[in-house]
C-alpha positions in Angstrom: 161.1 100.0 67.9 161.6 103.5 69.2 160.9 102.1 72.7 164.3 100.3 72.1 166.2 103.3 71.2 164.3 105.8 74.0 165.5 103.8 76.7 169.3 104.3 76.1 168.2 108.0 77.0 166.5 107.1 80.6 168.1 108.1 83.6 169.2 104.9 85.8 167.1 103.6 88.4 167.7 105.5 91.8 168.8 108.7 90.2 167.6 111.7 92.2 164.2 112.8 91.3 164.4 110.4 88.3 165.7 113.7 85.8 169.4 114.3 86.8 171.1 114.2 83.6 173.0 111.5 81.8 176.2 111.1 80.8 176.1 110.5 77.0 180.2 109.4 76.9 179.4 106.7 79.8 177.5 104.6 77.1 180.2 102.3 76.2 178.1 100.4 72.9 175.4 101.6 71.6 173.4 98.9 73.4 173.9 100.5 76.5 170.2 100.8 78.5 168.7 98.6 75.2 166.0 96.3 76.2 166.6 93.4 77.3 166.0 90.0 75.1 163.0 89.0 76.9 161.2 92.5 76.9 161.9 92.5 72.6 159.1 89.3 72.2 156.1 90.8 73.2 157.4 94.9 71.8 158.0 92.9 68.5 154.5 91.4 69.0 152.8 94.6 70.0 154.3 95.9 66.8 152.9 93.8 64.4 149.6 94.0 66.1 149.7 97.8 65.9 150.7 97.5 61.8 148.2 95.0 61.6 145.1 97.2 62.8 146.2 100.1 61.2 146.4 98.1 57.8 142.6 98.3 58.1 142.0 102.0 59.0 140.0 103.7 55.9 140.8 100.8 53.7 137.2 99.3 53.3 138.4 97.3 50.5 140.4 95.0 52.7 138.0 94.8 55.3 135.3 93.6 53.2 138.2 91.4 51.8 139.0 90.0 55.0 135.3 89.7 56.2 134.8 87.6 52.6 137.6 85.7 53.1 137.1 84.6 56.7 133.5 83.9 56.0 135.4 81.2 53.2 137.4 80.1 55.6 134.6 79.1 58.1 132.8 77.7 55.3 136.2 75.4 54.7 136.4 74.5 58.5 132.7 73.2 58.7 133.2 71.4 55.6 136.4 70.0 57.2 134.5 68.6 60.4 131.7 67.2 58.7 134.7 65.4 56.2 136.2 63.9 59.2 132.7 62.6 60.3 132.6 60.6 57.4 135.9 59.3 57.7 135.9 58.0 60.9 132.6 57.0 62.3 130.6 56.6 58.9 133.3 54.7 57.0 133.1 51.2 58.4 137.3 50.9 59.2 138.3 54.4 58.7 141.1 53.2 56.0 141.3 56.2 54.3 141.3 58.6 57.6 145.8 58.1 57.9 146.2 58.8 54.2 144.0 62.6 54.5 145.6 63.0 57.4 149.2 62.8 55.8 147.8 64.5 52.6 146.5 67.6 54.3 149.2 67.8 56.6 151.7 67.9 53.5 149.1 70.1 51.6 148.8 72.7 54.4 152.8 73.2 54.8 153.2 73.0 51.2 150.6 76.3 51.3 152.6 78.2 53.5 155.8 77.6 51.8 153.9 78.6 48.1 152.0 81.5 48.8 154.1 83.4 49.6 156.5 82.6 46.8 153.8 83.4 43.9 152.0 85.9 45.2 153.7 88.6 44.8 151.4 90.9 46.6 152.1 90.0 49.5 153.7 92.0 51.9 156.0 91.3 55.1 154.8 93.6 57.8 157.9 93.0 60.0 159.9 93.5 56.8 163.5 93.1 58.1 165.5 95.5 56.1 163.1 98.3 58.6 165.3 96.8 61.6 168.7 97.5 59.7 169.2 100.8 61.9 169.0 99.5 65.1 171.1 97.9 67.8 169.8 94.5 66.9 171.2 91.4 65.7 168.8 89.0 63.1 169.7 86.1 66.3 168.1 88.7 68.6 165.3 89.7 66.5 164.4 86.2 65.7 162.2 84.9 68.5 160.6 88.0 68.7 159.4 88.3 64.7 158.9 84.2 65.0 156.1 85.2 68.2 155.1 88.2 66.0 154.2 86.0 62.9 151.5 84.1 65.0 149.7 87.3 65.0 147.7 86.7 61.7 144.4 85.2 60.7 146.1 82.6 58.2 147.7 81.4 61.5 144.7 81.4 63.5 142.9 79.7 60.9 145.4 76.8 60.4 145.4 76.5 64.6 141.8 76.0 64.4 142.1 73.9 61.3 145.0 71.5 63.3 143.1 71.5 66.2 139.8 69.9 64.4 142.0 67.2 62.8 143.3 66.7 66.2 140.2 65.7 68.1 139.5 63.4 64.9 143.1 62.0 65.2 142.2 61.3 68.7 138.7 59.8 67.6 140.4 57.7 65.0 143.5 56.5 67.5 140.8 55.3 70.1 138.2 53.4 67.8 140.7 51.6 65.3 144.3 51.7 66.7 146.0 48.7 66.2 146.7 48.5 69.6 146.9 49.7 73.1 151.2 50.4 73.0 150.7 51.7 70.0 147.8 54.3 70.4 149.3 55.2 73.3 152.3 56.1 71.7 150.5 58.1 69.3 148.6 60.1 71.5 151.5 61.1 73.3 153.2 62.3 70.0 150.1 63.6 68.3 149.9 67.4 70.2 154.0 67.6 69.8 154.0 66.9 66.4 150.8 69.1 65.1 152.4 71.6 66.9 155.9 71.1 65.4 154.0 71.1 62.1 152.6 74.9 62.4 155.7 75.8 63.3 157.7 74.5 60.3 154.0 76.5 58.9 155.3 79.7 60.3 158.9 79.5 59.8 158.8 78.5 55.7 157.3 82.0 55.2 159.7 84.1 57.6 162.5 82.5 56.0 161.0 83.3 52.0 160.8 86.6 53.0 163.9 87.6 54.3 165.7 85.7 51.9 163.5 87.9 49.2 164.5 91.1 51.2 168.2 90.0 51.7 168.5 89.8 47.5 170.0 92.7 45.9 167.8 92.3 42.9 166.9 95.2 40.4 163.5 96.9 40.7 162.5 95.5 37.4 162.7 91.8 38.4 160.6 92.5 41.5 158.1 94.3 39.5 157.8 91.3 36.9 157.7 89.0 40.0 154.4 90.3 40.4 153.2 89.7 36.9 154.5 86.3 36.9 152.5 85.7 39.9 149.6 87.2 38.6 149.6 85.0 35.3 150.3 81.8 37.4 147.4 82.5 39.6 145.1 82.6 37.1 147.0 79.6 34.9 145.6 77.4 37.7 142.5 78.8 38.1 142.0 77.9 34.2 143.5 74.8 34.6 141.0 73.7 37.5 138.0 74.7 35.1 139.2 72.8 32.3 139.7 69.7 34.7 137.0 69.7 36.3 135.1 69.9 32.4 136.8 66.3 32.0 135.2 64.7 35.1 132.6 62.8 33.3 135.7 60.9 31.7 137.9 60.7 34.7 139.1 57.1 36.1 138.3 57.4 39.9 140.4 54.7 40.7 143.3 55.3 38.6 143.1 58.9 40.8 143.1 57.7 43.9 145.8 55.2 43.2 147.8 57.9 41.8 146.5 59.8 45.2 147.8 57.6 47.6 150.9 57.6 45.6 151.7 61.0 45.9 150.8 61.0 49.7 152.9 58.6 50.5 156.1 60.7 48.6 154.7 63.6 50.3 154.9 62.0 53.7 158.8 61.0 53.7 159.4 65.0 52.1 160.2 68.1 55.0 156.5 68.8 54.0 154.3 65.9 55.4 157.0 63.7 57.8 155.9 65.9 60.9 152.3 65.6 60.7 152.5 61.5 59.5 154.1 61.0 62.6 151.6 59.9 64.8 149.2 57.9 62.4 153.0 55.7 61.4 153.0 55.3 65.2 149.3 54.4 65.6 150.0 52.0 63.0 153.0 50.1 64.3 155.6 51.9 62.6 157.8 53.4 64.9 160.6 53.4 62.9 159.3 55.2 60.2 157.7 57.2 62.5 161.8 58.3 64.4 162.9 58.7 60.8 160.2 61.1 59.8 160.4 63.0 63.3 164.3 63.2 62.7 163.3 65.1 58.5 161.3 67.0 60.9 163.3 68.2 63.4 166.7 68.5 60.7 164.4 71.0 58.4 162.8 73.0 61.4 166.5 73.7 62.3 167.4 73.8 58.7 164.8 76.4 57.8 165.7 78.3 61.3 169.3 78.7 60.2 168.6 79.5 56.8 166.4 82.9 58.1 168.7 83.7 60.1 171.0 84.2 57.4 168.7 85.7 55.6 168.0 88.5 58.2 171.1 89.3 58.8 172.1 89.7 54.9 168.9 91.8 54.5 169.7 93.9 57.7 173.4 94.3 55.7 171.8 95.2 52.4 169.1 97.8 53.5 171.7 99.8 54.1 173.9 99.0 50.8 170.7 99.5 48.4 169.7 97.7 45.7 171.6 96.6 42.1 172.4 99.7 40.3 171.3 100.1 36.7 174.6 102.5 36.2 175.7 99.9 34.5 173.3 99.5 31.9 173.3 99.9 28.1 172.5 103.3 27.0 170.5 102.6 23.3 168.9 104.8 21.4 165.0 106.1 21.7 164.7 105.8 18.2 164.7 102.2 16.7 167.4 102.2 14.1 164.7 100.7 11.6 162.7 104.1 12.1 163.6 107.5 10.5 164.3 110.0 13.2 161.6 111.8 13.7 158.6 112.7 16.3 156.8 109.4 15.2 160.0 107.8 15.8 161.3 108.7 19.1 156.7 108.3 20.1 157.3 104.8 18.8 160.1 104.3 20.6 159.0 105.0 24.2 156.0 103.5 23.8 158.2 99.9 22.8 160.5 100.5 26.3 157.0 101.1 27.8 155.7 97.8 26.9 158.7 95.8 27.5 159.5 97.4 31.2 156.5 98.9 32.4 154.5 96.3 34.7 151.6 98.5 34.2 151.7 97.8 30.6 153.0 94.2 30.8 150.0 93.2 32.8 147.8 94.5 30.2 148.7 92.4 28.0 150.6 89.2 29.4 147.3 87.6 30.4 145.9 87.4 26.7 148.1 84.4 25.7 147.0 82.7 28.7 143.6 83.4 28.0 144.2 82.0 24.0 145.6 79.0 25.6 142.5 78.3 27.9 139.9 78.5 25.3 142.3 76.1 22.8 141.7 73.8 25.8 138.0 74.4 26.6 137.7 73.6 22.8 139.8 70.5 22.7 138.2 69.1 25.7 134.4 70.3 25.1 134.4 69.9 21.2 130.6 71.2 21.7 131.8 74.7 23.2 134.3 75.3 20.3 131.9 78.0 18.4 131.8 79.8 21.7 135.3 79.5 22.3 136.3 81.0 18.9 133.4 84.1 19.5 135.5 84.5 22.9 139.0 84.1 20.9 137.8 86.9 18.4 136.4 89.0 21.3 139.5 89.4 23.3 141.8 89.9 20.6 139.8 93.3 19.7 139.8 94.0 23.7 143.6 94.1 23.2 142.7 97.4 21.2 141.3 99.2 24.9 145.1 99.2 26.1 145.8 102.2 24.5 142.5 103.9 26.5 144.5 105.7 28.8 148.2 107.0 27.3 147.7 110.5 29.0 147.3 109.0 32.3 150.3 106.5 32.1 152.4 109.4 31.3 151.4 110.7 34.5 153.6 113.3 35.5 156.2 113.0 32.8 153.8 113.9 30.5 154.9 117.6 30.7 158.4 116.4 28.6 155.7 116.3 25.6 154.2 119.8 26.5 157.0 121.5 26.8 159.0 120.2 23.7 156.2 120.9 22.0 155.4 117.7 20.6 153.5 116.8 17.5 150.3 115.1 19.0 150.0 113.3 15.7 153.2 111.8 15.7 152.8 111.3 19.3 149.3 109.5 19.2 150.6 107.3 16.2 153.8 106.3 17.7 151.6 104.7 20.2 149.0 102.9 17.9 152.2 101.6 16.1 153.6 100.1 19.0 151.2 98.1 20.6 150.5 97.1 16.9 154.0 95.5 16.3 153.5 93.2 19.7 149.9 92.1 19.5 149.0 92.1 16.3 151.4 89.0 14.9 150.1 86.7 17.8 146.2 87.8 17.5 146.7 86.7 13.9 148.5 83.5 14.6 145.6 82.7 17.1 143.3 83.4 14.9 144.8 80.7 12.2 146.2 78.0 14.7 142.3 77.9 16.3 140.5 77.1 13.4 142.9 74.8 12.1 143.1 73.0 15.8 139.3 73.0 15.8 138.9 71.7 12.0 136.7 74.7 10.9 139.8 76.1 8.2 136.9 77.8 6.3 137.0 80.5 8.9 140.1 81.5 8.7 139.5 84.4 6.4 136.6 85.8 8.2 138.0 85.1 11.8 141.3 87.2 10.4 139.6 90.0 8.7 137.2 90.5 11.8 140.3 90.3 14.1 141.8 92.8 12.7 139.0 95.2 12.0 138.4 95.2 15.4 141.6 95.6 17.0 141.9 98.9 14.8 138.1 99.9 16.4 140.1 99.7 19.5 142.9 101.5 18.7 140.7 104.7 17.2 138.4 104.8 20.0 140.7 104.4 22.6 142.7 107.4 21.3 139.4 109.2 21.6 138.7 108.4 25.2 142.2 108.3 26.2 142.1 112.3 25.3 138.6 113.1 26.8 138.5 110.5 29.8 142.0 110.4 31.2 142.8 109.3 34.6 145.5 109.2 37.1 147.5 105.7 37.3 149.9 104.3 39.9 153.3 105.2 39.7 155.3 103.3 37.0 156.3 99.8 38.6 153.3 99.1 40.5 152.9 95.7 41.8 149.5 94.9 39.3 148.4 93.1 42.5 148.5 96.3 44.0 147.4 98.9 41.1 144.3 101.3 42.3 144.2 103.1 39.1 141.3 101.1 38.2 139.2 101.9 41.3 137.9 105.6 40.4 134.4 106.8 38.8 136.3 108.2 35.7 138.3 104.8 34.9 135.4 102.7 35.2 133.7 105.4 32.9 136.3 105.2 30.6 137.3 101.3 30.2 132.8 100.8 29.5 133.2 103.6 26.8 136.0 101.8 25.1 134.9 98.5 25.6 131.5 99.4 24.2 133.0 101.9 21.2 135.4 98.3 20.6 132.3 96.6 19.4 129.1 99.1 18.9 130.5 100.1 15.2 131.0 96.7 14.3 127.4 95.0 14.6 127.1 95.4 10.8 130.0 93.2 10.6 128.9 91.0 13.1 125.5 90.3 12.0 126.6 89.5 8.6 129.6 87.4 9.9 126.7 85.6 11.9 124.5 85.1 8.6 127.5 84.3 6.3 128.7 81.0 9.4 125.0 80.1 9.5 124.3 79.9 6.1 127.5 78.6 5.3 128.1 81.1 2.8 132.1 81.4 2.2 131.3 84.8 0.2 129.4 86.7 3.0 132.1 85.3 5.2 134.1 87.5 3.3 132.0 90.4 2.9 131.6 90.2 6.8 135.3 90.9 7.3 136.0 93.2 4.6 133.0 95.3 6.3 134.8 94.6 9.9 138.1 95.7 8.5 136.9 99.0 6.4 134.7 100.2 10.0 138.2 100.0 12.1 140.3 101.5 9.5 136.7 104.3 9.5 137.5 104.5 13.2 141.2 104.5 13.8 141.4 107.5 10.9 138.5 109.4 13.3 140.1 108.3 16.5 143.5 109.9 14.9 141.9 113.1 13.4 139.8 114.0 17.2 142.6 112.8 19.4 145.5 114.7 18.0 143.2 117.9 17.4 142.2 117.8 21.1 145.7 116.8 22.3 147.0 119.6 20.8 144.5 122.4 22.1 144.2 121.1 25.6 147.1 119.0 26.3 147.6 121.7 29.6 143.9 120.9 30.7 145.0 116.8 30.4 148.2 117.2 32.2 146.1 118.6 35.6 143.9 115.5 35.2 146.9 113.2 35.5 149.8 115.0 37.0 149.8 113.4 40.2 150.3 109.1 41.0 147.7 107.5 42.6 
């Protein structure tokens, strides 16, 4: 864009020797000697080209993501041919080719339009609120970033992708049309209408994202946009595994009744009536076929309007800022159910931490997800129930390994405790106490509601005990580690999407020594927790998770005693470690 601007400052054509100088008082707007419209498509495009490359410059993390996920994608668009094979020249009528034809169609826009919307991660490159301080107007700008957003291998992909199911449509139209009019009728509508379709592609996204950067929302609900994003990710990834563990009892014809059902709501929706459009003509029904073309053509101007606005309220509000917190309540550090005192105010922080702090957050906002995936797993697979309760037991102690890094989420404000000459006691307590009050009331209640879901109430006691003997193992030798492994963490706020803090030598180092000291002291405990459910002895049960619960309070009273020595004698030394973001 600073092409834009430099040419306002180039002498007119015909000036002598090309350098006399310019009058800055003849410019009378500040578009004077801008670019014209058709010059800002391809600078826009060479723009996003340029950010695009450069994205890729000593990242060798995304390139070997981008390599992986291309290779997918290949791997997709193979498996897509061979899929149209089957459903046009090896399946007798080719019945089924129209309806996955509509469904992927409605599928693929659908994609574009929900991506972007849960994954947080994601980034515009063209991000409009960058365009706020020049000469430009969002009905200017909008061809150019529309060109621009073809730049991208998601767009190149779903080209190729359209392209294969259109020399299949064509297949298709010429072996069973229902007649000559008809499939002639089709085939003139079929490119149009494809192309129409990755347009609407393109557009859903643009519009999302200027409509996200034209909201004046608070830092804090962008930041828990990305958790939320996060958690859903994963909720359908568990999902699809506990699905596809129910195959063997699935109805294949109830689905693909229910199947066609949904494609044919899908096809009269902004989301599948462009690409229906030429298999309703190939069929006969042109009708349906104008009416669909006309939802087509409404929401491509529709959605075109709608980014428009968008840009042109984010170009207003990158220069107004976002919502102010000035307003907010001022409470106290100190909960009012706490004495006031260095434990106190300790406690306190580390309960705003928990509750603001994406960086905490996603620590621990996948656990009830995960609790909720292995109730299913059991529920479906009643024979994978004594693995699923090992697993529920197993990542309530990892809860325990949050706290295996304090110094290094303090980051640079850690020097407030230094220099106030805090009690590293008090301060190492206030923490254990706090991630105690939110996790371990729902580890418990997990470890009661999965037993008595499962019919095994006999194990309550020992899962319980054991539960909470390890979660205090966590705690004490995460205070431990957190002291003599620290490591610096992305600033406070950090998309979790985007968090490096977990890419360095010492954090890998230090999340294997606390997930190992988690469990290492507690094999007594477990062996005799494995004798007591295999014997079927209630007593040993019990022994078991008395043992389990006297080794983490052993631990938690060591990790107390070392941490706050060493915190206190080389709390300088710790700071240097962690005194700078990532």
């Amino acid at each position: 864009m600073a092409e834009v601007l430099s040419t306002a400052d180039r002498p007119a054509d015909g000036a002598a020797g090309g350098g006399a100088p310019v009058d800055a008082t003849a410019a009378g707007t500040v578009e004077h000697g801008s670019l014209p419209q058709k010059q800002l498509i391809p600078l826009l495009m060479k723009l996003k080209w340029a950010l695009w490359k450069r994205s890729y410059r000593k990242n060798v993390g995304k390139i070997i993501g981008t390599v992986i996920g291309v290779l997918y994608a290949g791997g997709g668009l193979v498996g897509l041919v061979f899929a149209f094979i089957g459903l046009t020249m090896a399946s007798g009528e080719g019945a089924m080719f129209p309806a996955v034809i509509r469904g992927l169609g409605a599928v693929t826009v659908l994609a574009w339009l929900l991506i972007p919307i849960f994954a947080f991660g994601l980034d515009d490159t063209l991000d409009p609120r960058r365009f706020a301080l020049f000469p430009r107007s969002a009905k200017e700008l909008q061809p150019g970033m529309f060109a621009a957003a073809a730049l991208s291998l998601p767009t190149l992909l779903t080209a190729v992708a359209v392209a294969i199911a259109t020399v299949f449509e064509v297949i298709w139209l010429l072996a069973f049309g229902a007649g000559t009019l008809w499939v002639v009728l089709a085939l003139v509508a079929l490119i149009p209408a494809n192309l129409a379709g990755i347009a609407l592609c393109l557009l859903l996204p643009r519009a999302w994202f200027a409509h996200s950067a034209s909201r004046s929302s608070s830092r804090s609900g962008r930041e828990l946009g990305g958790i939320f994003g996060m958690l859903l990710f994963l909720g359908v990834i568990y999902g699809f595994s506990v699905s596809v563990q129910g195959l063997t009892d699935l109805d294949f014809d109830l689905v693909r009744k229910w199947s066609l059902l949904a494609v044919s709501v899908l096809a009269w929706t902004p989301f599948g009536a462009l690409f229906a459009i030429p298999m309703d003509l190939a069929e006969g029904q042109v009708l349906v076929a104008l009416v669909r073309a006309l939802i087509g053509a409404v929401t491509i101007v529709a959605v075109w309007l709608w980014w428009r606005r968008s840009l042109d309220l984010a170009l207003t509000s990158a220069l107004t800022g976002d919502a102010s917190s000035g307003t907010a309540k001022v409470t106290s550090l100190v909960p009012r159910w706490v004495k006031p005192s260095p434990f106190g105010a300790a406690l306190g922080r580390s309960l705003r931490y928990w509750r603001r702090d994406t960086r905490y957050l996603a620590a621990v906002a996948i656990y009830p997800l995960v609790f909720v995936f292995l109730i299913a797993m059991g529920l479906v697979l009643p024979e994978s129930r004594p693995m699923m309760l090992v697993m529920a037991v197993f990542m309530a102690g990892m809860t325990g390994i949050s706290l295996s890094n304090e110094i290094g989420f303090d980051g640079p404000a850690g020097w407030v405790n230094i220099t106030a000459g805090m009690d590293a006691r008090a301060n190492l307590l206030g923490r254990v106490a706090a991630i105690a009050l939110i996790m371990v009331p729902a580890a418990l209640l997990a470890m009661v509601a999965i037993p008595l879901l499962y019919g095994v109430p006999h194990l309550i006691p020992l899962l319980v005990l054991g539960t909470a003997g390890l979660m205090l193992t966590g705690w004490g030798v995460s205070l431990i580690v957190g002291v003599l492994l620290p490591y610096p963490t992305s600033a406070p706020g950090t998309n979790p999407m985007k968090d490096k803090s977990a890419s360095s030598a010492n954090a890998f180092l230090a999340m294997g020594a606390a997930s190992l000291g988690v469990f290492v002291p507690q094999l007594p405990a477990i062996g005799l927790a494995a004798w007591g459910v295999l014997s079927g002895s209630l007593m040993i049960q019990i022994i078991a998770g008395v043992v389990a619960l006297a080794i983490g309070v052993l631990m938690l009273w060591l990790g107390v005693r070392i941490g706050s020595r060493r915190l206190s004698t080389h709390s300088p030394e710790l700071f240097q470690k962690v005194r700078d973001h990532v």
